[in-house]
C-alpha positions in Angstrom: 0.0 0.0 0.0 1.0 3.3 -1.3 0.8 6.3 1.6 -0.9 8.5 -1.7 -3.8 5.5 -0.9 -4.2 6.5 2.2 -4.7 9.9 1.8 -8.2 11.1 1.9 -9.9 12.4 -2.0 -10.0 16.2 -0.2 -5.9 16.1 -0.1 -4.5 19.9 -1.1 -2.3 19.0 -4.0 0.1 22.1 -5.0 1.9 22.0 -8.2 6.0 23.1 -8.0 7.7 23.6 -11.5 10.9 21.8 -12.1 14.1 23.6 -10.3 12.0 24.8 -7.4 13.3 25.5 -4.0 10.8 23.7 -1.7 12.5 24.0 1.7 16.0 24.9 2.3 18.6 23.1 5.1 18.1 25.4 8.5 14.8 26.6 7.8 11.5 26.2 10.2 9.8 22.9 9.3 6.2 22.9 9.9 5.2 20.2 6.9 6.2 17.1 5.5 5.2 16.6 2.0 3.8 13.3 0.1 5.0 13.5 -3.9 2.1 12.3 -5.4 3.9 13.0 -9.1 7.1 13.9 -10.0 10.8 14.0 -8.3 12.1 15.8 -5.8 16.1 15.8 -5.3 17.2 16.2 -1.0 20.5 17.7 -0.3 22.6 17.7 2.3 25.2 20.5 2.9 24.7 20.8 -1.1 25.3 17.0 -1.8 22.3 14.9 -3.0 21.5 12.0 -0.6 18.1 10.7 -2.2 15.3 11.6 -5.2 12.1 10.9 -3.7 9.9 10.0 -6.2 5.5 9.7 -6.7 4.2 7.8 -3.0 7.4 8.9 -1.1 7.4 11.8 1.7 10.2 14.3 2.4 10.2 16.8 5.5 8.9 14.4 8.0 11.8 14.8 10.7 11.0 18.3 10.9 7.5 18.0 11.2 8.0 15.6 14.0 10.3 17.2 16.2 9.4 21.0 15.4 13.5 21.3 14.3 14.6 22.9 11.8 15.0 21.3 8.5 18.0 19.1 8.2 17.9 19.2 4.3 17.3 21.0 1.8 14.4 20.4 -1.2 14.3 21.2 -4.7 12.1 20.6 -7.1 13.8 17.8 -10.2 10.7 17.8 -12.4 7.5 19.4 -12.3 5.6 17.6 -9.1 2.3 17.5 -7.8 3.1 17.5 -3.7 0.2 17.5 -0.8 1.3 19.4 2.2 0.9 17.8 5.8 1.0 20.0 8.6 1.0 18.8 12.5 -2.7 18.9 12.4 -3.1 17.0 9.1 -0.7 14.3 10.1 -2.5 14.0 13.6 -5.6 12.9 11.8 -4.1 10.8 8.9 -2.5 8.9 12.2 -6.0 8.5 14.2 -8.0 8.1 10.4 -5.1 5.7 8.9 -2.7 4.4 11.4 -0.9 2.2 8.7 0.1 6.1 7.5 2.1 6.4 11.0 3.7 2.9 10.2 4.9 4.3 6.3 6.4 7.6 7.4 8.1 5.4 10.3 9.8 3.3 7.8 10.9 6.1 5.4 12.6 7.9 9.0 14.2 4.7 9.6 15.2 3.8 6.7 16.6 7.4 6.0 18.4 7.6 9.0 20.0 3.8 8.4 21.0 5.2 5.2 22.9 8.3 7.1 24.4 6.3 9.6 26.6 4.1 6.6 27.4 7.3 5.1 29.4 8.9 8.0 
C-alpha cells in the first residue's frame, strides 16, 4: 500500500515547476510533504542524498520534532506534492494508522542510510 492510498480524496495537492526551492537546510519545518507526481532531489550540505519519487514523503523529521529542516528540497521535475501539517498528520495517524507505520519506515530507513554514510 502506497501512503498517496491512504490519503483522503480532499488532499490539497500544490503544483512546484521543475528547479523549485521547496524548503532549504536550517529553515523552520512545519510540513512534510507526500509527492504524489514527479521527483524531488534532497541535499545535504549541497550534496544529493536521495530523489524521492510519486508515494514517497520528504520533510517528516522536521515536522516531528518542530527542528529545523536538516535538508534541503528542490524541485527535479515538475511535481504535484500534498502538504501535511501537524494537524493534518495527527488525523491521517488516528483516520489511517498504517500512515504512522509508512512515514516510520521512510525515517528509519533514511536515518539507516545516514548512519553508513558517516
Amino acid at each position: 500500500m502506497s501512503i498517496i492510498d491512504l490519503l483522503p480524496s480532499e488532499t490539497p495537492i500544490k503544483a512546484i515547476p521543475p528547479g523549485e526551492v521547496v524548503f532549504t537546510q536550517g529553515d523552520p519545518g512545519g510540513l512534510m510533504f507526500v509527492v504524489i507526481d514527479g521527483e524531488v532531489d534532497v541535499l545535504l550540505d549541497g550534496k544529493l542524498i536521495e530523489t524521492v519519487r510519486s508515494g514517497g514523503v520528504f520533510g517528516e523529521m522536521a515536522l516531528i520534532d518542530s527542528g529545523p529542516r536538516s535538508a534541503t528540497a528542490i524541485s527535479r521535475t515538475r511535481c504535484l506534492l500534498s502538504p501535511v501539517d501537524e494537524l493534518r498528520f495527527r488525523e491521517l495517524i488516528v483516520r489511517e494508522p498504517e500512515f504512522a507505520f509508512l512515514v516510520m519506515r521512510v525515517l528509519a530507513r533514511r536515518l539507516r542510510r545516514m548512519d553508513v554514510a558517516r
